[in-house]
OpenMM code with the backbone's topology and positions (N, CA, C; nanometers):
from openmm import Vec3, app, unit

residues = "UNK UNK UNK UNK UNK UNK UNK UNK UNK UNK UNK UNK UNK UNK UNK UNK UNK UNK UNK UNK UNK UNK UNK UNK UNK UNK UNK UNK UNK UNK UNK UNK UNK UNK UNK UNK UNK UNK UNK UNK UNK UNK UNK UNK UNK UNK UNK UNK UNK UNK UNK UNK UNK UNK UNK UNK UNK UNK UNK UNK UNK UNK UNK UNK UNK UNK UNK UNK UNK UNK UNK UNK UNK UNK UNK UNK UNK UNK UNK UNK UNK UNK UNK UNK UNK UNK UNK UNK UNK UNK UNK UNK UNK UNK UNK UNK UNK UNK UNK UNK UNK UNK UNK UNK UNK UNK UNK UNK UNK UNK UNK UNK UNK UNK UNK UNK UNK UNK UNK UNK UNK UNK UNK UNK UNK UNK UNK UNK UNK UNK UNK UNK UNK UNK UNK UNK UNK UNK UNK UNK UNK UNK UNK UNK UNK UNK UNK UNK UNK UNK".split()
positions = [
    Vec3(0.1411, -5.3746, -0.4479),
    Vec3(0.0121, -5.3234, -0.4883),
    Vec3(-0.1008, -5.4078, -0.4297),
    Vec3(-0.0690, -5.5216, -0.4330),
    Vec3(-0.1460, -5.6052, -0.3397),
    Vec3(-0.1742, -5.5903, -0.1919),
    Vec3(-0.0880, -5.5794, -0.1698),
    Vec3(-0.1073, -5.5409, -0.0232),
    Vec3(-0.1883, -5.4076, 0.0177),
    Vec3(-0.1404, -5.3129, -0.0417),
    Vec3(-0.2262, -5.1739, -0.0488),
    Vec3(-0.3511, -5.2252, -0.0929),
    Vec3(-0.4372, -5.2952, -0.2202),
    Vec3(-0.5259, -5.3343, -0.2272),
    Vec3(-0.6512, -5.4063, -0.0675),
    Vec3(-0.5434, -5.4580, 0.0112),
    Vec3(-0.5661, -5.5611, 0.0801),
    Vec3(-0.6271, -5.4452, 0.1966),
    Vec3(-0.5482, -5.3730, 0.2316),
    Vec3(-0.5373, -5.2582, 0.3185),
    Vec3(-0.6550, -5.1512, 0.3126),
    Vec3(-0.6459, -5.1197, 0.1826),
    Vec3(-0.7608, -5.0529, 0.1364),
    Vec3(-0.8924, -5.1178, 0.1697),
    Vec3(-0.9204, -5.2177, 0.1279),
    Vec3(-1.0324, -5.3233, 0.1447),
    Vec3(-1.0697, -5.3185, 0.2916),
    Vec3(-0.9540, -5.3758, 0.3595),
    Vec3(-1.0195, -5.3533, 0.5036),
    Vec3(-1.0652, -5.2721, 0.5614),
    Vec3(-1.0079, -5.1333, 0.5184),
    Vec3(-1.0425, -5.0100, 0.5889),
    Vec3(-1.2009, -4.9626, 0.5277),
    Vec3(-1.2323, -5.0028, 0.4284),
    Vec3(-1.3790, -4.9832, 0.3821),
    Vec3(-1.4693, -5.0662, 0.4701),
    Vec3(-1.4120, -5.2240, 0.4767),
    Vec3(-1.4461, -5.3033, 0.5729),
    Vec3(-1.5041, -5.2239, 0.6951),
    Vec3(-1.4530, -5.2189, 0.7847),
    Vec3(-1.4259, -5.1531, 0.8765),
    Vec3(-1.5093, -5.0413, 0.9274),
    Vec3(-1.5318, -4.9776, 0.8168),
    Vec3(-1.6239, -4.8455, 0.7981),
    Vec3(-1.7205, -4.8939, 0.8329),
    Vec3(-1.7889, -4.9695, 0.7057),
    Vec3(-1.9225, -5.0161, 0.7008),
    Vec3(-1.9739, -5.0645, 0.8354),
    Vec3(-1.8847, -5.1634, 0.8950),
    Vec3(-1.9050, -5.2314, 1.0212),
    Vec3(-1.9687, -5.0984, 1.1039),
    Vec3(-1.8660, -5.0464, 1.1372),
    Vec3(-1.8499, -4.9442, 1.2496),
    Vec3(-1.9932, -4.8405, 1.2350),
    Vec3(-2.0264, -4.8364, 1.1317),
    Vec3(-2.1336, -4.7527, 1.1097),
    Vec3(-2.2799, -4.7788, 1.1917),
    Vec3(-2.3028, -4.7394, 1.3026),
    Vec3(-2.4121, -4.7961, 1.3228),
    Vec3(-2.5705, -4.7253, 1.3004),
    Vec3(-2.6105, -4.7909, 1.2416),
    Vec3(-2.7459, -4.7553, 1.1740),
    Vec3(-2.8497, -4.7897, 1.2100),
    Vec3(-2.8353, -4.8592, 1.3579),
    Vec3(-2.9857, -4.8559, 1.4297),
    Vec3(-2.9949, -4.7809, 1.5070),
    Vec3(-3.1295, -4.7103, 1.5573),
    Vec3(-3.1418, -4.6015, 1.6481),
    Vec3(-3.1221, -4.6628, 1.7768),
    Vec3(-3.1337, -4.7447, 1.8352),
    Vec3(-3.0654, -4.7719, 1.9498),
    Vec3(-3.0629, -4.6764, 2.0807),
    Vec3(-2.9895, -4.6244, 2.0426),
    Vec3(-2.9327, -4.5075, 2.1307),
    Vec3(-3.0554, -4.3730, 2.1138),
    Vec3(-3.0878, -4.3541, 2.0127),
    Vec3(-3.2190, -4.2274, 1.9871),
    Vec3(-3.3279, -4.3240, 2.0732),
    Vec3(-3.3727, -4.4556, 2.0898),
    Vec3(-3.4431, -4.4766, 2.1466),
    Vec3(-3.4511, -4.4835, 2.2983),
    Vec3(-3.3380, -4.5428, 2.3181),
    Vec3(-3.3098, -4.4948, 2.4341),
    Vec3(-3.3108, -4.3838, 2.4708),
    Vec3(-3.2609, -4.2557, 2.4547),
    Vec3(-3.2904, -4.1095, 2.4329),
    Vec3(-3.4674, -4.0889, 2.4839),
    Vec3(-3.5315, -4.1390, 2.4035),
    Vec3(-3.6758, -4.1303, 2.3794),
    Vec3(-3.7076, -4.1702, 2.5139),
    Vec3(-3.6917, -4.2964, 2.5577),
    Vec3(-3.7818, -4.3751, 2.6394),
    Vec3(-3.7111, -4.2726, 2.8038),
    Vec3(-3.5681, -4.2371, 2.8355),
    Vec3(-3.5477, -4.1386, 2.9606),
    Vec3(-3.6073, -4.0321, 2.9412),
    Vec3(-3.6245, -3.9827, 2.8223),
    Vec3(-3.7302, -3.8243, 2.8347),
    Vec3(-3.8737, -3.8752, 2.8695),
    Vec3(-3.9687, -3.9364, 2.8023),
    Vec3(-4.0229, -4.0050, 2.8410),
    Vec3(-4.0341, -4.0393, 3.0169),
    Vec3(-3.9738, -4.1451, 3.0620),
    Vec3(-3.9280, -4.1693, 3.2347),
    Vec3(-3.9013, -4.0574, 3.2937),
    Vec3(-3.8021, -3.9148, 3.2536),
    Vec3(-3.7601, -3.8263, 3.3639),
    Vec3(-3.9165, -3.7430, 3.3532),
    Vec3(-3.9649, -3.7340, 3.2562),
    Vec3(-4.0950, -3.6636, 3.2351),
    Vec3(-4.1780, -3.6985, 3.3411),
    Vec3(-4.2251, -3.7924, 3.3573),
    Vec3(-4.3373, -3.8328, 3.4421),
    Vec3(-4.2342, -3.8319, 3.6161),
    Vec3(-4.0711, -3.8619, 3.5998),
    Vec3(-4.0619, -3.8364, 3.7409),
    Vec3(-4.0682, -3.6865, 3.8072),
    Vec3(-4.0406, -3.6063, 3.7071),
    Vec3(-4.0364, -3.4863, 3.7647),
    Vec3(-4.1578, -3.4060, 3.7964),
    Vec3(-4.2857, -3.4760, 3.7259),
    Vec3(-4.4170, -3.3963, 3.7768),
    Vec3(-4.4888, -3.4349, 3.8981),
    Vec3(-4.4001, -3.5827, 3.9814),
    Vec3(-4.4301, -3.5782, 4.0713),
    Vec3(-4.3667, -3.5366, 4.1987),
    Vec3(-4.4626, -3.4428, 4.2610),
    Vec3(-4.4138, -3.3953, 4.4068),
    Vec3(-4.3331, -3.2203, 4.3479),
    Vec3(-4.2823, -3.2106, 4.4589),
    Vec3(-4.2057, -3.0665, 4.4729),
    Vec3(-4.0899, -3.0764, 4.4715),
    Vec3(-4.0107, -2.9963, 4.4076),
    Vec3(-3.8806, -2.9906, 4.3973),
    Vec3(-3.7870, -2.8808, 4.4883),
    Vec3(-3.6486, -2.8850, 4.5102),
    Vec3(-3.5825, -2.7561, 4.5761),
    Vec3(-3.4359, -2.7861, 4.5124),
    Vec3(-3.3421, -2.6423, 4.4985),
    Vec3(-3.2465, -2.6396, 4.4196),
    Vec3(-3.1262, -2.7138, 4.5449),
    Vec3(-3.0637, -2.8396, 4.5335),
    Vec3(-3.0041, -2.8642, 4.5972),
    Vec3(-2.8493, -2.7880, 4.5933),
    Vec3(-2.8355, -2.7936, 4.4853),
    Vec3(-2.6964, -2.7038, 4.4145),
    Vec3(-2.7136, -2.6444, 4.2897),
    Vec3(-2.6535, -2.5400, 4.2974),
    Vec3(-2.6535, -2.4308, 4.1899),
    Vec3(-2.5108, -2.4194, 4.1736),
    Vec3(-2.4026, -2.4737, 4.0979),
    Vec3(-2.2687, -2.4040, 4.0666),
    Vec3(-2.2626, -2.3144, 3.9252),
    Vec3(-2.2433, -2.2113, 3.9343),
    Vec3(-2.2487, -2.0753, 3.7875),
    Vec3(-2.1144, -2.0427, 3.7872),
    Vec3(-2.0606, -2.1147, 3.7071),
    Vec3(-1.8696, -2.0435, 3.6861),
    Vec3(-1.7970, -2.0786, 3.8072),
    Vec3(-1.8228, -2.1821, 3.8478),
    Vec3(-1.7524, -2.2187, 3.9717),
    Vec3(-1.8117, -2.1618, 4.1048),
    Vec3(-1.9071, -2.0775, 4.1389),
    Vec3(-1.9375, -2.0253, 4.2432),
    Vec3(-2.0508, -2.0770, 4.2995),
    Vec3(-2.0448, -2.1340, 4.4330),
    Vec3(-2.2002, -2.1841, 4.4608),
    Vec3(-2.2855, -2.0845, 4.5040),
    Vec3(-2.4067, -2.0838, 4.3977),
    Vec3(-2.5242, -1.9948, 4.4060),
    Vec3(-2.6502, -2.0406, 4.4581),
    Vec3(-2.6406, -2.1392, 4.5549),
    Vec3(-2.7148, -2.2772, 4.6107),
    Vec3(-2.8009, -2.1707, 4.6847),
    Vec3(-2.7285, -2.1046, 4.7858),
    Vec3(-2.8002, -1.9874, 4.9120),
    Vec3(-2.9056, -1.9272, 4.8323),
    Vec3(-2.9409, -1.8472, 4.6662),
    Vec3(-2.9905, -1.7669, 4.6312),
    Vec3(-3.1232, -1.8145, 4.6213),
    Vec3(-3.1094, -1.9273, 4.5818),
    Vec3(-3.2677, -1.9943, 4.5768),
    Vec3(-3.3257, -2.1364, 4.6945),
    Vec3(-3.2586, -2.1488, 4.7802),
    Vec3(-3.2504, -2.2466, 4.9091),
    Vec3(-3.4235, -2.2393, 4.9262),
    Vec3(-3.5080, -2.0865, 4.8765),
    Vec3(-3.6115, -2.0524, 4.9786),
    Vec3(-3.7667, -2.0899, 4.8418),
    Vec3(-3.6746, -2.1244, 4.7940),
    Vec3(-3.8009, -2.1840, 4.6724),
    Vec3(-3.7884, -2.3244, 4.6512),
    Vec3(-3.9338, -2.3499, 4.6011),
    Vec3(-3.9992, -2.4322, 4.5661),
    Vec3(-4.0402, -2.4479, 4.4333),
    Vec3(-3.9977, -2.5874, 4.3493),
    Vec3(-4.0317, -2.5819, 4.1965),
    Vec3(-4.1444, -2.7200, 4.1783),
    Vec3(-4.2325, -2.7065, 4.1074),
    Vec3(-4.3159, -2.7517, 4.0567),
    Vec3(-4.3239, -2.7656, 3.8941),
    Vec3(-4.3192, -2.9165, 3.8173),
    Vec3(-4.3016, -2.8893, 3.6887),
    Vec3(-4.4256, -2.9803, 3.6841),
    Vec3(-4.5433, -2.8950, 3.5935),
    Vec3(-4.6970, -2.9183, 3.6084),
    Vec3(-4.7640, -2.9579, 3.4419),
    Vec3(-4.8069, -3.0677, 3.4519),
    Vec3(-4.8689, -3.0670, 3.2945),
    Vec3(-4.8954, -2.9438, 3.2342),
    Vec3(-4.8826, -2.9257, 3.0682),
    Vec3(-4.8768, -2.8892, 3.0329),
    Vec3(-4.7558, -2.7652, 2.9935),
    Vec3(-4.6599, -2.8188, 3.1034),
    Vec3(-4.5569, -2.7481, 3.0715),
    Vec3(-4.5249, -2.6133, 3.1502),
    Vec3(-4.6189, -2.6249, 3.2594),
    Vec3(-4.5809, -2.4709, 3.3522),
    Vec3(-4.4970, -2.5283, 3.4527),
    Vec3(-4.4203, -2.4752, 3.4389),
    Vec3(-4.3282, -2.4277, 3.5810),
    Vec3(-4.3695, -2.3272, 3.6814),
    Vec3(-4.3437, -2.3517, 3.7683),
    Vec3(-4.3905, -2.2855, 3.8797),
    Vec3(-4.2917, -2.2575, 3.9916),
    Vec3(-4.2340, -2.1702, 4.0621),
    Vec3(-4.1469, -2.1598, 4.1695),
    Vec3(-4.1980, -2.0444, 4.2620),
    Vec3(-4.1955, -2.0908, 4.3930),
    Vec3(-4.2624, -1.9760, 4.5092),
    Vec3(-4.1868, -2.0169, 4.5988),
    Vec3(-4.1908, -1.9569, 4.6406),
    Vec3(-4.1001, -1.8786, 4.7961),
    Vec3(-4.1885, -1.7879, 4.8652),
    Vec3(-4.1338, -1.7567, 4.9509),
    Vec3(-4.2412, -1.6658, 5.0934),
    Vec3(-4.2789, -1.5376, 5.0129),
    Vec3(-4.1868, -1.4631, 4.9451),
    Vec3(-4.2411, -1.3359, 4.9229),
    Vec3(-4.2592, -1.3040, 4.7489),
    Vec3(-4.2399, -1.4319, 4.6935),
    Vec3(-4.2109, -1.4508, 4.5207),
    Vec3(-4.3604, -1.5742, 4.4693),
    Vec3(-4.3733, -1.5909, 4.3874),
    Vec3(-4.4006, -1.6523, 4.3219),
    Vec3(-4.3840, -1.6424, 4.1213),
    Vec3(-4.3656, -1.7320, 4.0703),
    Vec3(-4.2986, -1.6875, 3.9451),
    Vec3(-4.3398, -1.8324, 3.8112),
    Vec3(-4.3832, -1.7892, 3.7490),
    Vec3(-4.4587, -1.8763, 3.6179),
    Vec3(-4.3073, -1.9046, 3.5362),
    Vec3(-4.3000, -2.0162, 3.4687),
    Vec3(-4.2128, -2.0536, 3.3662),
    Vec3(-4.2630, -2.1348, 3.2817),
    Vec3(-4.2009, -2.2186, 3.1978),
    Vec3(-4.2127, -2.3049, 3.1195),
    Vec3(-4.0808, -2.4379, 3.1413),
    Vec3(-4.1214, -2.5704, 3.1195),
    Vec3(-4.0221, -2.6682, 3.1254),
    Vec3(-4.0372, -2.7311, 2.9772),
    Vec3(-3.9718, -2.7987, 2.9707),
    Vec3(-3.9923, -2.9386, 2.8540),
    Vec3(-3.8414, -3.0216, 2.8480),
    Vec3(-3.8562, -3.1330, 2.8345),
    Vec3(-3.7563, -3.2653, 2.8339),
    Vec3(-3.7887, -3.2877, 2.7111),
    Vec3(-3.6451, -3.3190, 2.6359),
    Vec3(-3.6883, -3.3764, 2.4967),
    Vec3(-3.5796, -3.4961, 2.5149),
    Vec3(-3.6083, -3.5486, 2.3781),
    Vec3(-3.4727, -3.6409, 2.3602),
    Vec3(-3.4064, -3.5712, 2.2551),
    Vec3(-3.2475, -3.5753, 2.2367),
    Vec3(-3.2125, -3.4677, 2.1017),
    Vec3(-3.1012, -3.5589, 2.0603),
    Vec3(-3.1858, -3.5534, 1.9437),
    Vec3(-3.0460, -3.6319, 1.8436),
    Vec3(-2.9004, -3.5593, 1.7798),
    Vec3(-2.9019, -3.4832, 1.8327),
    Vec3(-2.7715, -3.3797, 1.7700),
    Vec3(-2.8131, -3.2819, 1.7082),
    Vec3(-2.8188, -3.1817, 1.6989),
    Vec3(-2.7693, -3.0427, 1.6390),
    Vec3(-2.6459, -2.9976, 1.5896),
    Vec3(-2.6711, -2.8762, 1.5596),
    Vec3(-2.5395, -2.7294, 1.5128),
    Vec3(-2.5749, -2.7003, 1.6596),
    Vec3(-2.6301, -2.6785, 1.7193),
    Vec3(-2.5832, -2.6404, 1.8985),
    Vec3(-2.5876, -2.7264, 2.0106),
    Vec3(-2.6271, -2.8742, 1.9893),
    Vec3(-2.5552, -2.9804, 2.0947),
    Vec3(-2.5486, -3.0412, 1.9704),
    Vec3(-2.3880, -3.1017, 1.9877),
    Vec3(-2.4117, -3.2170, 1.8984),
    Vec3(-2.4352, -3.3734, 1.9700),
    Vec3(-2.4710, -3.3388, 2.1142),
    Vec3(-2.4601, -3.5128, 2.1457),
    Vec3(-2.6294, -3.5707, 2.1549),
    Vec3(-2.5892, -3.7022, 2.1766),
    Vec3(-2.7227, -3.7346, 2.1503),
    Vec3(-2.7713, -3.7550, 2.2905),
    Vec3(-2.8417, -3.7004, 2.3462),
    Vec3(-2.8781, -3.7324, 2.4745),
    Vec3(-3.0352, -3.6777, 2.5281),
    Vec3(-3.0666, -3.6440, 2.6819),
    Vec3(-3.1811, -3.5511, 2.7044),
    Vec3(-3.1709, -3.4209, 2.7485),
    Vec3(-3.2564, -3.3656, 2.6687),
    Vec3(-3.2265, -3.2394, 2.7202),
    Vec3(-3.3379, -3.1765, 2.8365),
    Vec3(-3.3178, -3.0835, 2.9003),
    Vec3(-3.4298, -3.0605, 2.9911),
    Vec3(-3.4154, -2.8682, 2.9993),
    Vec3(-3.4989, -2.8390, 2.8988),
    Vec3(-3.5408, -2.7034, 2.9002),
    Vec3(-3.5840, -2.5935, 3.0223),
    Vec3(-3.5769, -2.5223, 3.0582),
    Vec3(-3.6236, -2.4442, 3.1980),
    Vec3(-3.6507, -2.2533, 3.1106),
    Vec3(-3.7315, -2.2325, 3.1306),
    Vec3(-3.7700, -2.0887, 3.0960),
    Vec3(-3.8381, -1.9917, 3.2076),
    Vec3(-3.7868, -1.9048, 3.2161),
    Vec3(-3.8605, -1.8174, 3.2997),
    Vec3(-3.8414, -1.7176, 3.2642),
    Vec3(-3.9260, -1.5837, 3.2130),
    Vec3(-3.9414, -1.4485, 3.1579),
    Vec3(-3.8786, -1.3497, 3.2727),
    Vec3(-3.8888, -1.3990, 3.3557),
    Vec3(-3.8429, -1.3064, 3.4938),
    Vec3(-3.6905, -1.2458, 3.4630),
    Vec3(-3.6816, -1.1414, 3.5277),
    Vec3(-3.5662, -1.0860, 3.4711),
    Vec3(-3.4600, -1.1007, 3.5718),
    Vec3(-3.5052, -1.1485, 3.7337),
    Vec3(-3.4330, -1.1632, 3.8626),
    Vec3(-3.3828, -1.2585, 3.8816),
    Vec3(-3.3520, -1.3405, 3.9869),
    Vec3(-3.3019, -1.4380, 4.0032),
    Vec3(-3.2978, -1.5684, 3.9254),
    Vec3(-3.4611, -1.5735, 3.9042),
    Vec3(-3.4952, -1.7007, 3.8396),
    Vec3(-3.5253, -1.7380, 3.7364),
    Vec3(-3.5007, -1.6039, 3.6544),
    Vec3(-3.4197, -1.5828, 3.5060),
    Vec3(-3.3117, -1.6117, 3.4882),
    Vec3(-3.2166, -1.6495, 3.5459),
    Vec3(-3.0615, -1.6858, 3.5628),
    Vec3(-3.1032, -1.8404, 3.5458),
    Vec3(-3.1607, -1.8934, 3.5881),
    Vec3(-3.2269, -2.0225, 3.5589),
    Vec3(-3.2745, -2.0927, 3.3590),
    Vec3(-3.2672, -2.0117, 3.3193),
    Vec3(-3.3255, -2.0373, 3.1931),
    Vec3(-3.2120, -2.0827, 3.0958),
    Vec3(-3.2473, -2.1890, 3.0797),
    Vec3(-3.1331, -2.2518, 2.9645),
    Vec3(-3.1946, -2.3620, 2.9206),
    Vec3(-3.1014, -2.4299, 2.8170),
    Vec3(-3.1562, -2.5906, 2.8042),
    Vec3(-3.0120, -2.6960, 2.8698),
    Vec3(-3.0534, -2.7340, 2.9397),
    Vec3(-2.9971, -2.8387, 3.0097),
    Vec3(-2.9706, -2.9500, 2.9351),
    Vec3(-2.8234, -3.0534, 2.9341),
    Vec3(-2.8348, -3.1693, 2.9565),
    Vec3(-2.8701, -3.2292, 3.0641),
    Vec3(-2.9573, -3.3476, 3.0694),
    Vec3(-2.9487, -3.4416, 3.1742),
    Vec3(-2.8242, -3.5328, 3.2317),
    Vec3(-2.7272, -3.4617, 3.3200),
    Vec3(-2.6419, -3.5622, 3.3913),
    Vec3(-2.6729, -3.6858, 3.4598),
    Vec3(-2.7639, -3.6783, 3.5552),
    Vec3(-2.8301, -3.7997, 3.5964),
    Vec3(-2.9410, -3.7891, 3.6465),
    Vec3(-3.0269, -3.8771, 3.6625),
    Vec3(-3.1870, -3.8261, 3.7183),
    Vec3(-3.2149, -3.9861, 3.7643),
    Vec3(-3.2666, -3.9723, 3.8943),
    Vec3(-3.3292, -4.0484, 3.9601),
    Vec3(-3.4750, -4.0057, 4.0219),
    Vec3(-3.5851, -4.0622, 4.0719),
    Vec3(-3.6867, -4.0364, 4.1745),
    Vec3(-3.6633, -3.8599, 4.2276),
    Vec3(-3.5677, -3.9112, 4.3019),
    Vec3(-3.5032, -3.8298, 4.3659),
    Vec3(-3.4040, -3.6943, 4.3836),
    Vec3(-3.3555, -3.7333, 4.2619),
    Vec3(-3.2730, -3.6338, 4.2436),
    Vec3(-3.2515, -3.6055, 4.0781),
    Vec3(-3.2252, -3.4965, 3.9808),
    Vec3(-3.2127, -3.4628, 3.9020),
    Vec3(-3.0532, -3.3363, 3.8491),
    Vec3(-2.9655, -3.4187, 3.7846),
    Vec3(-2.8511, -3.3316, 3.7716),
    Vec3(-2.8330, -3.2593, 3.6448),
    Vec3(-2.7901, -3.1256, 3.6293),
    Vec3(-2.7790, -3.1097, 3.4498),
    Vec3(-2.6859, -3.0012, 3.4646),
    Vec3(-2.6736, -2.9778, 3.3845),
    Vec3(-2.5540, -2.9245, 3.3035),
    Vec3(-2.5952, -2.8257, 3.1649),
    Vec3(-2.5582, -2.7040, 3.1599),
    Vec3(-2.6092, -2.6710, 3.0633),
    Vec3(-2.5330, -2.7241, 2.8960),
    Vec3(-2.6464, -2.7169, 2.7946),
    Vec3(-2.6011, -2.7679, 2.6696),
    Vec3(-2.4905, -2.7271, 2.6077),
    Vec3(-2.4233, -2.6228, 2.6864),
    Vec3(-2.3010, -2.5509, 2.5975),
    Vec3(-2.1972, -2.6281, 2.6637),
    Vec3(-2.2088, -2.7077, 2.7112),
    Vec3(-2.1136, -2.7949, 2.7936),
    Vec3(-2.0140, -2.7348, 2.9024),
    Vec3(-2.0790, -2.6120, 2.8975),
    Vec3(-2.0381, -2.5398, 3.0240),
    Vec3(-2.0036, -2.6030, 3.1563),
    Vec3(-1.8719, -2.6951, 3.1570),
    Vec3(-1.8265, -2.7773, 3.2597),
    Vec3(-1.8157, -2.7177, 3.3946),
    Vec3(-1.8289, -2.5570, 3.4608),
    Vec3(-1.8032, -2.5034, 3.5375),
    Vec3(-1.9503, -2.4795, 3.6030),
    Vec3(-2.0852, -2.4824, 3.5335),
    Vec3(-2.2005, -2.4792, 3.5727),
    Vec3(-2.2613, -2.6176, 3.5923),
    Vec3(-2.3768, -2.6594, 3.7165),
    Vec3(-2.4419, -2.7481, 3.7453),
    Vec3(-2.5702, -2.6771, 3.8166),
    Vec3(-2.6537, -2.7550, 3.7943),
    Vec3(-2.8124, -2.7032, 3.8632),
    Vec3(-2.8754, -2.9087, 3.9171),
    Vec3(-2.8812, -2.8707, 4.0139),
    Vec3(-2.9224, -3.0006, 4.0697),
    Vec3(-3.0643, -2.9928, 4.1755),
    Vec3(-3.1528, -3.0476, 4.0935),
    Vec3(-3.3039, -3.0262, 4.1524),
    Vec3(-3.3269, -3.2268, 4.2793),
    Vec3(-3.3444, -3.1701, 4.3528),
    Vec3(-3.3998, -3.2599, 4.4475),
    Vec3(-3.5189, -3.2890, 4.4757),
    Vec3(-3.5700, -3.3882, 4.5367),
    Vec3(-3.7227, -3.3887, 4.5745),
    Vec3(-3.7016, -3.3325, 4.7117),
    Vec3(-3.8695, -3.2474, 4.7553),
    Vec3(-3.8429, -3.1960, 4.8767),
    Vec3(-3.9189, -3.2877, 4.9689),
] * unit.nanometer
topology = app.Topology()
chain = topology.addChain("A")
for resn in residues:
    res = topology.addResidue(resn, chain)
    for name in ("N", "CA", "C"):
        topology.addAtom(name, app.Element.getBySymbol(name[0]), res)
């Protein structure tokens, strides 16, 4: 009985430890939405890769140009298009529809064509200056959208 006592004890132990209760990680969260925010409003962007269910859809939009503009407009033109959206980067502490804690990077466009296929909320895979990778939030491992600087 002792021993079970002993056992028991630790494993409460253990708990408590393991529990971590500083935001830490939400801050961190904070401060890359924050950083990818200000990298992405500078300069012009182009879709380096598009994978949708395994298929590269890179060719469909090669001929546009994205712009993510204070206040939250998106913008994409091409020679014979031009097309209004909406962006926003958050930091997200978990949900009932992501549960991880990470950044997310929103993309909207009302358009019903091509660049409506575009509209989701993104995780951030990696983001540099330069380059920006995501993934949509459903963890849709077979899709990637990868924005470059042009």
């Amino acid at each position: 009985m002792k021993r079970l006592k002993t056992v028991f004890l630790l494993l409460i132990v253990s708990l408590i430890l393991s529990c971590d209760t500083d935001r830490d990680d939400i801050d961190l969260s904070e401060a890359e939405a924050r950083e990818l925010n200000l990298i992405v409003q500078q300069g012009e962007w182009k879709i380096s890769e598009y994978i949708f269910n395994n298929s590269n859809e890179t060719a469909n939009y090669s001929d546009y140009v994205f712009r993510f503009d204070d206040g939250n407009i998106l913008s994409a033109r091409a020679l014979s298009d031009e097309v209004t959206g909406t962006w926003r980067i958050s930091n997200d502490s978990g949900d009932e529809f992501d549960a991880f804690d990470d950044v997310d990077f929103h993309i909207f466009f009302s358009s019903n064509g091509k660049l409506g296929e575009l509209a989701n909320n993104y995780d951030v895979i990696s983001a540099t200056a330069s380059q920006i990778r995501l993934r949509p939030g459903n963890t849709d491992s077979s899709t990637t959208l990868t924005f470059s600087k042009r």
